[in-house]
N, C-alpha and C positions, 0 to 999 in steps of 0.2 A: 504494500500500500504506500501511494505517494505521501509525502507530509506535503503540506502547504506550504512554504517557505513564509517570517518576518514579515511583516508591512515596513516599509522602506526607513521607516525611525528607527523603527526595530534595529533592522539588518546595520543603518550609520553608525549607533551606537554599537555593536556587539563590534565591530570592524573596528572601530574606534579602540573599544577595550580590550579587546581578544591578541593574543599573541598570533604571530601568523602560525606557528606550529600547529597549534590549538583549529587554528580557520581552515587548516587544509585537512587536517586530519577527520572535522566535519564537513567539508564539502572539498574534496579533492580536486574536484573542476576548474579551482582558480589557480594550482599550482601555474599549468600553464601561461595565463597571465605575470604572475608574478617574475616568473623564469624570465621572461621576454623584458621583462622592464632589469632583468638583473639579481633578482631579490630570490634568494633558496630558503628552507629551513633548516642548512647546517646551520650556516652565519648570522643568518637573521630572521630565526625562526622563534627569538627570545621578543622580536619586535610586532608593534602593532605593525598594520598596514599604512597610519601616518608616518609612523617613526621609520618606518622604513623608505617610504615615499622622501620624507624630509630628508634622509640620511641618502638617500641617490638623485636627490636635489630634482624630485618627480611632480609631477601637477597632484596633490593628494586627490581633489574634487575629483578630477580622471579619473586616476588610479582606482578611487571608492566607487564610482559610477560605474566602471567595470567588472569589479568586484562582485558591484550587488546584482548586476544583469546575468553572470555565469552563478550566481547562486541562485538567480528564480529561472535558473533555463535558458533566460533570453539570449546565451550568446555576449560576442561583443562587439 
């Protein structure tokens, strides 16, 4: 059975606080994302998805808008 995925607050905030090791290990789907911008969960899998964005000097807004479209399916 499918789960529904967050309502988009939801999803901002849990990305916000969630370590990314933590966000791929529930939704595997944005590794790929992540990869592409640079970002793994050896090195930087202790970081949010901001922290990480800030720390590869990334658009965060982007990066999160991405994020949340490979976790409701959409793709990106």
């Amino acid at each position: 059975m499918k789960t529904t995925p967050p309502d988009t607050r939801e999803l901002e905030q849990k990305i916000h606080d969630t370590p990314i090791r933590d966000l791929v290990e529930e939704y595997p789907g944005v590794m790929p994302v992540l990869n592409q911008c640079g970002i793994d969960i050896c090195c930087g899998g202790g970081l949010t998805v901001p922290q990480a964005a800030d720390a590869h000097q990334l658009d965060q807004s982007e990066l999160n808008n991405q994020v949340i479209r490979i976790i409701r399916g959409e793709g990106v």
